[in-house]
Structure formats: C-alpha cells, structure tokens
Backbone as JSON, one array per atom type, in Angstrom:
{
  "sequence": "XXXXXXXXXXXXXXXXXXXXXXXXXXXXXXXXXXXXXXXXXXXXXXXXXXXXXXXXXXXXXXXXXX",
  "N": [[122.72, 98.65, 98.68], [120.44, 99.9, 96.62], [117.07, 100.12, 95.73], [114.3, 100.49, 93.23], [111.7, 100.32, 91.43], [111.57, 98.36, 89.82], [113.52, 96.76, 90.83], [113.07, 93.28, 92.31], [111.53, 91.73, 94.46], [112.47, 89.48, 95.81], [115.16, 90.01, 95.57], [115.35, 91.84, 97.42], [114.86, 91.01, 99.54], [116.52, 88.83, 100.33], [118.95, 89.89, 100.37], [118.56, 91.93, 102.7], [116.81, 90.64, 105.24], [115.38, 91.92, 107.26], [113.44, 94.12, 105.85], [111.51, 92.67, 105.42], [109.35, 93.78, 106.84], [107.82, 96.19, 105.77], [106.89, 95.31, 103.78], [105.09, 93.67, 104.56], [103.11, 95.43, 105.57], [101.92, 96.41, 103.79], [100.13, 95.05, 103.26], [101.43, 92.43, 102.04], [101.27, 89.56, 102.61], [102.46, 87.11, 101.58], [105.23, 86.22, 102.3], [106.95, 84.49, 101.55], [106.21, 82.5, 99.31], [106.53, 81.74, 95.9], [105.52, 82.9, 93.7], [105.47, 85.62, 94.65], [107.86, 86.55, 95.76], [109.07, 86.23, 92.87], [108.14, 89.16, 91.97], [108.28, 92.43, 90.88], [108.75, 95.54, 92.86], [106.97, 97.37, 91.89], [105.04, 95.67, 90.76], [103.78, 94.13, 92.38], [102.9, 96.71, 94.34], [100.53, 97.77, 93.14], [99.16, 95.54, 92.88], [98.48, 95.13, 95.21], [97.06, 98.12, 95.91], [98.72, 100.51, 96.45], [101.12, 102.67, 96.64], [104.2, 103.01, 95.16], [106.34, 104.56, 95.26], [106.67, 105.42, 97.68], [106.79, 103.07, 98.95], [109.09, 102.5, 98.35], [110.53, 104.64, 99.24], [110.65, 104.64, 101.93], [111.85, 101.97, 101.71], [114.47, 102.06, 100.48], [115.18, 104.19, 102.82], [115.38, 102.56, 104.55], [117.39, 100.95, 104.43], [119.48, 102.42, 103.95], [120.44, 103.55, 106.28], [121.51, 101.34, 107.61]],
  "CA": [[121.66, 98.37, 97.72], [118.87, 101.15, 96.33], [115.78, 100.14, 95.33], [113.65, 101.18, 92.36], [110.18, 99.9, 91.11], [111.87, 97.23, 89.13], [113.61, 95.42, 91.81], [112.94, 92.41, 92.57], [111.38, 91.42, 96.09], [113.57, 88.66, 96.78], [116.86, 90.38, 95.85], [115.6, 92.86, 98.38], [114.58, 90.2, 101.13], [117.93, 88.17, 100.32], [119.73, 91.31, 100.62], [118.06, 92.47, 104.04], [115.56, 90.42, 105.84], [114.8, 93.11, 107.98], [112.25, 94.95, 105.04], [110.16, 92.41, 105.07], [108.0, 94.68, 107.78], [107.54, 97.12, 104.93], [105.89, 94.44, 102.56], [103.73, 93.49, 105.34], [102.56, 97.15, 106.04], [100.84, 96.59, 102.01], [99.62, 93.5, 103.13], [102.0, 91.68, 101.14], [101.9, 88.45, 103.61], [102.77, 85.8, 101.54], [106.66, 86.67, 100.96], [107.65, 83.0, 100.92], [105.41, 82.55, 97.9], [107.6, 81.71, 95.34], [105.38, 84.44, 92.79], [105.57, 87.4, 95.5], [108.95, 86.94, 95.85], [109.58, 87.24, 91.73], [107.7, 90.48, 91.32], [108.96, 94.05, 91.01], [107.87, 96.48, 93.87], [106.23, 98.42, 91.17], [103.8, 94.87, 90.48], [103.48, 94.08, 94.22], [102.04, 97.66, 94.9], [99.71, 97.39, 91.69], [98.28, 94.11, 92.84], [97.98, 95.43, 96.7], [96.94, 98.82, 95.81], [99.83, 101.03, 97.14], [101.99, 103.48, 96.04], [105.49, 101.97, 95.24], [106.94, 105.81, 95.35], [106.37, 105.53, 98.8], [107.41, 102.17, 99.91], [110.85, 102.5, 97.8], [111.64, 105.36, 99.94], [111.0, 104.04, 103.32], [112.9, 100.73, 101.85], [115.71, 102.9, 101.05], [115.93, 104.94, 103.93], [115.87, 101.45, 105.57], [118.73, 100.04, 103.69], [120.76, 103.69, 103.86], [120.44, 103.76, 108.08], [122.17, 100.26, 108.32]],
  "C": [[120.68, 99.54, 97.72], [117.98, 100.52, 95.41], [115.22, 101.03, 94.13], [112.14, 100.39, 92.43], [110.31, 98.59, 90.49], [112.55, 95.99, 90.02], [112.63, 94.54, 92.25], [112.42, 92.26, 94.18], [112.21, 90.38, 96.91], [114.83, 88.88, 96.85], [116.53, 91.22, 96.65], [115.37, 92.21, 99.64], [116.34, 89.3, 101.39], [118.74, 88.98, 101.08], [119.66, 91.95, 102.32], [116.71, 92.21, 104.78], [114.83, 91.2, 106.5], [113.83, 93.93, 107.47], [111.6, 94.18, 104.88], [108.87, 93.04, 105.85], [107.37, 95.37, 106.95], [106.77, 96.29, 103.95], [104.69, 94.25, 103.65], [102.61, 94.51, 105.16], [101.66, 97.08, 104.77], [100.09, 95.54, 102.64], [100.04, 92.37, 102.36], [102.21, 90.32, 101.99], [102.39, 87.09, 103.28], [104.28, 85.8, 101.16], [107.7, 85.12, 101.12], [107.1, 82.64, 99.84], [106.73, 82.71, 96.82], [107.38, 82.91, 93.78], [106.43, 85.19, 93.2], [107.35, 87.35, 95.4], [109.91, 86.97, 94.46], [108.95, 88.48, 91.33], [108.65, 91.35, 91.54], [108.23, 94.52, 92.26], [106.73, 96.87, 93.4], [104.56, 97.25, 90.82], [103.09, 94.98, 91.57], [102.65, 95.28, 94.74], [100.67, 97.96, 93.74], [98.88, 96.63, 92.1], [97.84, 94.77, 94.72], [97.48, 97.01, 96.75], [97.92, 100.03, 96.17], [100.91, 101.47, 96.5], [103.78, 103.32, 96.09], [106.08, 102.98, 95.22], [107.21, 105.41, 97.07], [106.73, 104.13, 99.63], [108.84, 101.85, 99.19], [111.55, 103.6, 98.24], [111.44, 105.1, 101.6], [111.84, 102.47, 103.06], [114.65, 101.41, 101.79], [116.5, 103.81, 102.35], [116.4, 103.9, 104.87], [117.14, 101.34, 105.77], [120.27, 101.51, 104.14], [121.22, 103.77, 105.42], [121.2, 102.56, 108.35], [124.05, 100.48, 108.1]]
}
C-alpha cells in the first residue's frame, strides 16, 4: 500500500495498525471515531494543523520497511 493525501485513514489503519503512532504524533487521538477514520490525510492534517507531505512520507516509509 502507498499513501497519498486522499487516502483514507481507515483503509490505512485496516491495512496496518501499526501507523496509528503517526496519527497520534498530529494529535489525531480519536482514530476510533467513526468521522476521523473517514477523512483523507490531506483533511486530518488541515483540521490538526500539520503538514500531510510529511506524515505521508513517514507513513510510507512505514508501510515500505515491513
């Protein structure tokens, strides 16, 4: 799986529970929330201030290392 701005947060938690550390790190803490978990990255860093360049390449490098 690779990541963009448009994915989805729960096809990326589905996908690999293991990134939810990386939502935290925004302060994203509610990712059972049945919103948070339909946004894009690109909303999610919008609404938490945070540069979604930047947490779609530490989610990728996640996802690429497993």
């Amino acid at each position: 799986m690779t990541v963009n701005k448009d994915t989805i947060i729960g096809d990326i938690l589905d996908f690999d529970e293991t990134t939810s550390k990386y939502f935290l790190e925004i302060g994203m803490h509610c990712l059972g929330c049945p919103s948070a978990r339909s946004e894009t990255i690109e909303q999610a860093c919008m609404v938490h201030g945070t540069d979604a360049d930047e947490l779609i390449q530490k989610i990728n490098k996640h996802l690429s290392s497993k």
